[in-house]
C-alpha positions as CSV (number, residue, x, y, z in Angstrom):
1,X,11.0,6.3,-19.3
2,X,8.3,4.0,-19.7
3,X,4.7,4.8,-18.2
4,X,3.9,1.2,-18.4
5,X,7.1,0.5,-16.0
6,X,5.7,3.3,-13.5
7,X,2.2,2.3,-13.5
8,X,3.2,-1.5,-13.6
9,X,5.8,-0.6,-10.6
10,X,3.3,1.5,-8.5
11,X,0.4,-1.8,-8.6
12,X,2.9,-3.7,-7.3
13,X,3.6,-1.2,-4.5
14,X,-0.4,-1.2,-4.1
15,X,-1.3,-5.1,-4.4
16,X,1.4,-5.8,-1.7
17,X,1.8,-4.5,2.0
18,X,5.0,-5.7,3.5
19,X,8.2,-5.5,2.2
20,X,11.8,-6.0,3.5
21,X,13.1,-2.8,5.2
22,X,17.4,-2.4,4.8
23,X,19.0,-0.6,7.0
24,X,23.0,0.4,8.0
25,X,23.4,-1.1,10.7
26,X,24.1,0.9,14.3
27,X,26.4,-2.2,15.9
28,X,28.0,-4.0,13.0
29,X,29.1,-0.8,10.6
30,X,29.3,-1.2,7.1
31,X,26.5,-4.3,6.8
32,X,22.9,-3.5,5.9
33,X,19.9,-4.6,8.1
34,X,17.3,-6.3,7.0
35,X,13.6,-7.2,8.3
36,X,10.2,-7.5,7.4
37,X,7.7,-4.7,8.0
38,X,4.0,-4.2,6.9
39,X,3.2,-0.6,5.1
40,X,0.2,1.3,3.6
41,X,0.8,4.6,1.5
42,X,0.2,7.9,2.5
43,X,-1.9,10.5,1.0
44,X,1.5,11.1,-1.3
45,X,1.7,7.3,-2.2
46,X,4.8,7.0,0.0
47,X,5.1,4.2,2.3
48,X,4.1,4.7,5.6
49,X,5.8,1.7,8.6
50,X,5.1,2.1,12.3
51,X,8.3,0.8,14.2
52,X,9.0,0.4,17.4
53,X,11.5,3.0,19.1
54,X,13.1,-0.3,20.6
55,X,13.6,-2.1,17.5
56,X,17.1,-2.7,15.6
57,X,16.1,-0.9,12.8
58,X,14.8,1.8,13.9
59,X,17.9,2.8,15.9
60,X,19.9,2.5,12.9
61,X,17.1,5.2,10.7
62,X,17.8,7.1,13.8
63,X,21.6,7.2,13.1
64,X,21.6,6.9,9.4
65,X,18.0,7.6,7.3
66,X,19.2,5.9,4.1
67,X,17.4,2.9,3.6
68,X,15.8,0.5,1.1
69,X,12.3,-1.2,1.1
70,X,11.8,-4.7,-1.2
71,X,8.6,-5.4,-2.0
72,X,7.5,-8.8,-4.1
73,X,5.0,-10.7,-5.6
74,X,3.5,-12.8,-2.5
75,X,3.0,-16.1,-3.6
76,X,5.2,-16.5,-6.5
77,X,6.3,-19.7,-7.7
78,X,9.4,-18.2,-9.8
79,X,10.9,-15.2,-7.6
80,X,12.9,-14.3,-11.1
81,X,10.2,-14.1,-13.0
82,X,8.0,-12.0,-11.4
83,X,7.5,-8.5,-10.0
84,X,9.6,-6.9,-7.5
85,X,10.8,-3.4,-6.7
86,X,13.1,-1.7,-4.7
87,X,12.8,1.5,-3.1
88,X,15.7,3.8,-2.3
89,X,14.7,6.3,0.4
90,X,15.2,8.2,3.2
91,X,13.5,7.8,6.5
92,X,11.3,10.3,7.8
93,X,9.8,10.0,11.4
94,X,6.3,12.1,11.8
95,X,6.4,14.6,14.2
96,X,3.9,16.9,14.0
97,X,0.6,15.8,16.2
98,X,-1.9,16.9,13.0
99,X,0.5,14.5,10.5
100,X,0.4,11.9,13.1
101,X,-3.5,11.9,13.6
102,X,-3.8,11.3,9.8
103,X,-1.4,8.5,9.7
104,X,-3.0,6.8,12.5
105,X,-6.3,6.7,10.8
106,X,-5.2,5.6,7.7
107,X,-2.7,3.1,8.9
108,X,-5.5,1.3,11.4
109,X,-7.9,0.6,8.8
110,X,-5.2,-1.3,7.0
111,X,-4.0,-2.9,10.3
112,X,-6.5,-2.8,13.2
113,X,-4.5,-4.4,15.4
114,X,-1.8,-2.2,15.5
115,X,-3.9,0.4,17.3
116,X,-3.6,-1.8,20.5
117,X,-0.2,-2.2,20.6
118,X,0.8,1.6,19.2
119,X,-0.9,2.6,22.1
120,X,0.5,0.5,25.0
121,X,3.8,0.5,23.8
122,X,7.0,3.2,22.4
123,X,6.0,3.1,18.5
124,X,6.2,6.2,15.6
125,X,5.1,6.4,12.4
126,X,7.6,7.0,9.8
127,X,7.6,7.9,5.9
128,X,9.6,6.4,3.8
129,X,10.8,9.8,1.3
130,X,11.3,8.2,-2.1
131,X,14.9,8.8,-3.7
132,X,14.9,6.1,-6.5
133,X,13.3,3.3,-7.4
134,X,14.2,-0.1,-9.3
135,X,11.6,-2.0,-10.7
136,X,12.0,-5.8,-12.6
137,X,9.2,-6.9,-14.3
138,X,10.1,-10.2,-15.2
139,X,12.9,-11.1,-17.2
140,X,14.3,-8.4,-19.6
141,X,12.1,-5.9,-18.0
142,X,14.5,-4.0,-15.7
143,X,13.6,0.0,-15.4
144,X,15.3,2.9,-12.5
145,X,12.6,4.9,-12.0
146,X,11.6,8.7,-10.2
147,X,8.2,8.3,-9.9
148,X,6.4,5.5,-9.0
149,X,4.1,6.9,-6.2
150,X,0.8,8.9,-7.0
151,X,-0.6,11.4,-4.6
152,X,-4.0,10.2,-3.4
153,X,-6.9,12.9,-4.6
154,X,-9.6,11.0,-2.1
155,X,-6.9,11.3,1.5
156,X,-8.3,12.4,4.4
157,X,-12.4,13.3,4.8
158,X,-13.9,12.2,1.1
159,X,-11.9,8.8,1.4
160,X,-13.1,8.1,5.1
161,X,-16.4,9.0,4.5
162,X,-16.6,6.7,1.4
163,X,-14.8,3.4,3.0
164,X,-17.0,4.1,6.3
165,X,-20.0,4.0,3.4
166,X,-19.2,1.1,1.4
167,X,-18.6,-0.7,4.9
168,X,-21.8,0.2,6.7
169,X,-24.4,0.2,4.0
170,X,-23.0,-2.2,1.0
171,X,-21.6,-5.2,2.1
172,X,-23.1,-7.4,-0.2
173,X,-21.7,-5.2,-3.3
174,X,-18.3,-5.8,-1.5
175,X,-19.3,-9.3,-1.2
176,X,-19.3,-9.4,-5.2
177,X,-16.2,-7.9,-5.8
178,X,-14.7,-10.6,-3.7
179,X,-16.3,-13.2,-5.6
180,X,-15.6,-11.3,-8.8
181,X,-12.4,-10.9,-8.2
182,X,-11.5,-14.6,-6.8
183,X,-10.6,-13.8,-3.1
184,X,-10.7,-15.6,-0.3
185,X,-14.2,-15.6,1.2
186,X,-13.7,-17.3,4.3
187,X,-14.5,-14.3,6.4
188,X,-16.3,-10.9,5.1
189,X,-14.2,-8.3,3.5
190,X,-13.9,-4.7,4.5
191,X,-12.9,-2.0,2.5
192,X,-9.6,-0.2,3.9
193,X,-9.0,2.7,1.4
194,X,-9.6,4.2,-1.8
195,X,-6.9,5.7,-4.2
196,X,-7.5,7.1,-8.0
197,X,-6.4,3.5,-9.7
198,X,-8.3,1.7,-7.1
199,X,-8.9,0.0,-3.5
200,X,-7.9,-2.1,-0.7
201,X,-9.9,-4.6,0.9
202,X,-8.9,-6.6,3.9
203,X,-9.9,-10.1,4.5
204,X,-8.9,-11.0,8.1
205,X,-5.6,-10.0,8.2
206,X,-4.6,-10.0,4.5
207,X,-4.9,-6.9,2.3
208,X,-5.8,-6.9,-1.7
209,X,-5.9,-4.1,-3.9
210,X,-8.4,-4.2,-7.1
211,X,-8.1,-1.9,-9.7
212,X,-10.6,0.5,-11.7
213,X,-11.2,0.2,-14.9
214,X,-10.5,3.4,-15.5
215,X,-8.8,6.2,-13.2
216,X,-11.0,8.2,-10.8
217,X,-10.1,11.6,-9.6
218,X,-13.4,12.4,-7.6
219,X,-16.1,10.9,-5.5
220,X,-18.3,10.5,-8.7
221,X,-16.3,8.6,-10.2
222,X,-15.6,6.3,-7.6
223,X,-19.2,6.2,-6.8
224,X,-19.6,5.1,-10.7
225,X,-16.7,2.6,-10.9
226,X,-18.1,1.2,-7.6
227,X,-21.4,0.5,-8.7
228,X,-20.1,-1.1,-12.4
229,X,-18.0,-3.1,-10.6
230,X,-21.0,-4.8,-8.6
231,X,-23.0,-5.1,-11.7
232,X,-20.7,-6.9,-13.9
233,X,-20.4,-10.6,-14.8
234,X,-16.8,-10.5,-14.8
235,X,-13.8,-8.3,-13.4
236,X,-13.2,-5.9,-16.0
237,X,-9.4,-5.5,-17.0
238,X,-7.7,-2.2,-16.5
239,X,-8.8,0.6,-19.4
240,X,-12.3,-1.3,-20.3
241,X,-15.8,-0.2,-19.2
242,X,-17.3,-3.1,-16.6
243,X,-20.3,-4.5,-18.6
């Protein structure tokens, strides 16, 4: 199977963060249940949702975990002839107060305001456990995948401690990569999170992922891409060295 597909399929699964979640549905048997729900990935690369224990979907995971996410190009003019992927999966709710702790604080810094209302009100984190994956990459480019997600080598205290940095002390640098990149600059960015192909930053309540120009598996070499990337006179495309 193509690399390119996976790679291609797993940016996609990056650059977005909201998808439609399909259900079975608990009251009308026999028709899938669909609605929209924001995600980030977890230190696997699998989506993770936070439901509410009230919601219509979630009773039905709790009677049937099979489900589907469908995640798209936002913004696209032509629907056909652009990016989308499906994921085939099955629903895990987090149970475990240490695996719980860990979502939370990855999960709020891609959504802030969901700590106020995960905390007044019945809502669990979930994982959504990969099974298959379909990815279309325009037309002609149609590919079932097994691996699309790529465990995250910075999860937990390296990654925290280097979002809280960027965030605190370099501002400006993240300033540049907005303008580098051609995001919206009506408010400051923050950095969200860090994987090995790249971060998230938020911008009010939107998300954006920006790549590396090349893969990095350590602090280092985030540290390296990082300052590159605020150096150069243009975005570098994926696989060069930022001037």
């Amino acid at each position: 199977m193509s690399m390119t597909a996976e790679k291609n399929a797993r940016e996609l699964l990056l650059k977005e963060y909201r998808g439609v979640l399909s259900t079975h549905s608990k009251s009308m048997p026999g028709f899938p249940f669909g609605s929209v729900v924001p995600y980030c990935l977890d230190d696997q690369g699998r989506p993770l949702i936070l439901i509410s224990r009230i919601a219509q979907h979630t009773h039905n995971l709790q009677k049937d975990a099979r489900c589907s996410l469908l995640v798209g190009e936002r913004g696209a003019e032509d629907v056909q002839a652009t990016g989308r992927l499906t994921l085939l999966a099955e629903a895990r709710q987090l149970g475990e107060a240490a695996a719980i702790e860990a979502a939370a604080e990855r999960y709020y810094r891609y959504f802030p305001d969901s700590r106020d209302y995960h905390s007044a009100h019945d809502f669990d984190f979930w994982v959504l456990e990969p099974v298959r994956w379909r990815f279309i990459g325009g037309f002609g480019s149609i590919h079932w995948l097994s691996d699309v997600g790529l465990a995250n080598p910075h999860a937990g205290d390296a990654e925290r401690g280097m979002v809280e940095h960027m965030n605190d002390d370099h501002a400006a640098a993240i300033a540049r990569y907005v303008q580098l990149a051609g995001l919206p600059d009506h408010e400051p960015a923050r950095m969200a999170g860090i994987d090995a192909e790249g971060f998230h930053l938020r911008i009010g309540k939107a998300l954006y992922w920006l790549a590396f120009p090349i893969s990095c598996n350590n602090p280092g070499a985030v540290r390296q891409a990082l300052v590159q990337l605020a150096r150069a006179e243009v975005w570098p495309t994926v696989g060069q060295a930022s001037a």
